[in-house]
C-alpha positions in Angstrom: 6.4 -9.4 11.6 3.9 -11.9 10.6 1.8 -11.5 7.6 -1.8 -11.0 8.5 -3.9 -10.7 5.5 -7.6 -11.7 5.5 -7.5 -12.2 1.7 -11.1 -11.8 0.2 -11.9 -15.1 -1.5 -12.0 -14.5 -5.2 -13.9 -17.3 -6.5 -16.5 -15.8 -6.9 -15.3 -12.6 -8.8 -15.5 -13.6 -12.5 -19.3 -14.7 -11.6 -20.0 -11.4 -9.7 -18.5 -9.2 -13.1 -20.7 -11.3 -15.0 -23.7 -10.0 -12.8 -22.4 -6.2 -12.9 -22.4 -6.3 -16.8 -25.7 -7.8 -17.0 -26.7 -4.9 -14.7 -26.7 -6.1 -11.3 -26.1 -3.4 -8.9 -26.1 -5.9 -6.1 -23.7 -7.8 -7.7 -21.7 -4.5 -8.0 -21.5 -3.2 -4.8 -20.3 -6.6 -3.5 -17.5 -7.0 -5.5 -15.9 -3.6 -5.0 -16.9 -3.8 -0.9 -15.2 -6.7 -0.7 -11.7 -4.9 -1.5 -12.5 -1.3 0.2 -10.5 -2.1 3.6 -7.2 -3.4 1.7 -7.5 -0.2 -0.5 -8.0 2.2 2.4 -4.8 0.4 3.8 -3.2 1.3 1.1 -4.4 4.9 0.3 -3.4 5.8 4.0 0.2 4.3 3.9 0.7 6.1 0.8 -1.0 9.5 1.3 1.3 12.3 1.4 1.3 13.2 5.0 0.7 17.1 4.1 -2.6 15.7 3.0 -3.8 14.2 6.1 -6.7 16.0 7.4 -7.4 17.3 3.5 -8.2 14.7 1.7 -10.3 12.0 3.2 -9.0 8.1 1.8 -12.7 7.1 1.3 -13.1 10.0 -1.2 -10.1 8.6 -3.2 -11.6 4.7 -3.3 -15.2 6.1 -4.3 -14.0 8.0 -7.2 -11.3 4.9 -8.0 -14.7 2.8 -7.8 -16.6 4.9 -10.1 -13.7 4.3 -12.5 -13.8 0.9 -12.2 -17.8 0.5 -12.7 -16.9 2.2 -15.7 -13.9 0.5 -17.2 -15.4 -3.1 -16.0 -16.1 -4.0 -19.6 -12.4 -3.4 -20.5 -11.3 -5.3 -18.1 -13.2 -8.2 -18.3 -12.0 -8.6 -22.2 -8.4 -8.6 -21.3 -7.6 -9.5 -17.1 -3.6 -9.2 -17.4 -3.5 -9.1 -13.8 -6.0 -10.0 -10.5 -8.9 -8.4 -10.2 -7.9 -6.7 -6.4 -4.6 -5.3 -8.4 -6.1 -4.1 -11.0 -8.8 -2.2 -8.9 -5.4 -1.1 -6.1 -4.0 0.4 -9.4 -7.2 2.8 -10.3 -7.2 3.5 -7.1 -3.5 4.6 -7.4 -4.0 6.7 -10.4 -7.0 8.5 -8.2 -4.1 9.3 -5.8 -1.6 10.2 -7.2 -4.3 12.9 -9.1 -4.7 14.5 -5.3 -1.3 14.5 -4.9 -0.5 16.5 -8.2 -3.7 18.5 -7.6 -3.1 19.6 -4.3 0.8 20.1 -4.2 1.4 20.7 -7.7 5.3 20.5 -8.4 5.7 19.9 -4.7 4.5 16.4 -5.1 7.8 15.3 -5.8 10.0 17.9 -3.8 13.8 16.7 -3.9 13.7 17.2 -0.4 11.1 14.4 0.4 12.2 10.9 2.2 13.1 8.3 0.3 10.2 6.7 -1.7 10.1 3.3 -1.5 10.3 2.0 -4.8 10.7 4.4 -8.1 8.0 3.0 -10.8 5.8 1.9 -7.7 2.1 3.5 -8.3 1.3 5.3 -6.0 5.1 6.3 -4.3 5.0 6.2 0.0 8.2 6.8 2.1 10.3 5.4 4.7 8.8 7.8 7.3 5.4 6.8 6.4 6.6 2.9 6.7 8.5 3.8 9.9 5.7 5.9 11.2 3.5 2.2 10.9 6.0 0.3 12.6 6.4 2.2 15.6 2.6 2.7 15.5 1.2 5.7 18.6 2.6 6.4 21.6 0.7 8.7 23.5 2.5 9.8 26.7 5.1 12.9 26.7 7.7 10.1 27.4 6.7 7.7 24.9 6.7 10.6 21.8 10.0 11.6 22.6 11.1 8.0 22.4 8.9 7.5 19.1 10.6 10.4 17.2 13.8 9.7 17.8 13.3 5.9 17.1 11.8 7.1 14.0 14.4 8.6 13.0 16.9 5.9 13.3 14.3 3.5 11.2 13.9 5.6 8.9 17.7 5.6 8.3 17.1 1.7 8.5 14.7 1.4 6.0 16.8 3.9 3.8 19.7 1.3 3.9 17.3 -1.3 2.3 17.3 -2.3 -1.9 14.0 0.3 -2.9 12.4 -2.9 -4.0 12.9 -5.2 -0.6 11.4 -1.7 0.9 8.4 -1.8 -1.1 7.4 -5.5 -0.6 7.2 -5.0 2.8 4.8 -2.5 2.5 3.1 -4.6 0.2 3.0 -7.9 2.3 3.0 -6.4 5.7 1.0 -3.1 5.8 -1.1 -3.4 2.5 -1.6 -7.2 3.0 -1.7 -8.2 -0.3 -0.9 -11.9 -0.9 2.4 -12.9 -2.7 0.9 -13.5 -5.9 -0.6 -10.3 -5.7 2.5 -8.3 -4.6 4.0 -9.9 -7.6 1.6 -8.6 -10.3 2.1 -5.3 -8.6 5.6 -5.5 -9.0 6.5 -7.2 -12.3 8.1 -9.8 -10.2 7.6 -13.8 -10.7 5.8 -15.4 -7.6 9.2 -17.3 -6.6 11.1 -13.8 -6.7 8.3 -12.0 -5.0 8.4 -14.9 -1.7 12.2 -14.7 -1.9 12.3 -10.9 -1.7 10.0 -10.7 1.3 11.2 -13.4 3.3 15.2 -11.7 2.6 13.8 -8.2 3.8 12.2 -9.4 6.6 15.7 -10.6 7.8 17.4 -7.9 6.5 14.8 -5.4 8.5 15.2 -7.1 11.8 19.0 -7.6 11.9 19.5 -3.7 10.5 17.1 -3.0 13.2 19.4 -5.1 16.4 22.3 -3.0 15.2 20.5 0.3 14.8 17.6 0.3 16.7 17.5 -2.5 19.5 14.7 -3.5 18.4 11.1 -2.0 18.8 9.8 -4.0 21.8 10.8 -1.4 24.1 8.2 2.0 24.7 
């Protein structure tokens, strides 16, 4: 499971805030285009799958981007955390509004899988991160293969600390970089590395007892 972020460089992005508070629209639509495919990573890991096909992931980012146009000022006056984490977590708060919008109470059903870490903004689950790891198989064969490995990962996943769950969505699927899956966390960037290099192992030997491994299908 290698990392494979292409990390936007971000040496530029104090010059290119300066630029959108002095006006530049330019300037503006750079800085946030630069981030749109990590954050439509993220939105569609983390979409409630009884909102697929209702609500469209570049809807959420557009009204998250609004936000953020907005609240620029604010942020440029006090930057507690990266720019890209700052932006994932408007972009959180616009989901987690669909969620509560469209399933209400249901949002949170006791009966849902396991979310993958409780604080995290926005919450996925272990079939969402299992459903990504198996990725699509498309032949009668193959789907009857897929569900039932899914299964069995999900109960794998399940077995993990919620936190060692979580930063391997964050490293692996959202591709954020370790100093960046810190932030999100609350975690030091020595804790953060340690934690993702342990549930890497942890993943892959849970997954040679349980699973055999996903090479097969």
């Amino acid at each position: 499971m290698a990392l494979m972020a292409d990390i936007p460089d971000k040496s530029e992005t104090p010059q290119l805030i300066e630029q959108v508070l002095r006006g530049d629209q330019r300037a503006l639509g750079e800085l946030l285009g630069r981030h749109r495919e990590r954050l439509r990573r993220m939105v569609v890991l983390r979409l409630d799958r009884r909102l697929q096909g209702r609500v469209d992931p570049s809807d959420v980012i557009q009204e998250a981007c609004l936000d953020a146009a907005r609240r620029l000022p604010e942020y440029q006056q006090n930057p507690t955390m990266p720019f890209f984490v700052w932006l994932r977590f408007l972009v959180g708060q616009r989901l987690v509004d669909e969620h509560r919008r469209h399933l209400g109470a249901a949002a949170r059903d006791v009966g849902r899988e396991i979310s993958l870490y409780r604080g995290a903004l926005p919450e996925t689950s272990s079939a969402a991160l299992a459903a990504h790891l198996l990725g699509r198989l498309t032949t009668p064969s193959q789907a009857a293969v897929r569900a039932e490995r899914k299964i069995r990962l999900q109960d794998a996943l399940n077995s993990l600390d919620p936190i060692d769950r979580e930063v391997l969505a964050l490293r692996h699927f959202e591709e954020l970089s370790n100093a960046e899956a810190a932030a999100v966390l609350g975690l030091d960037k020595s804790a953060a590395s340690k934690r993702y290099a342990r549930a890497l192992i942890r993943l892959k030997d849970t997954l040679a007892s349980r699973l055999g491994g996903l090479s097969e299908g």
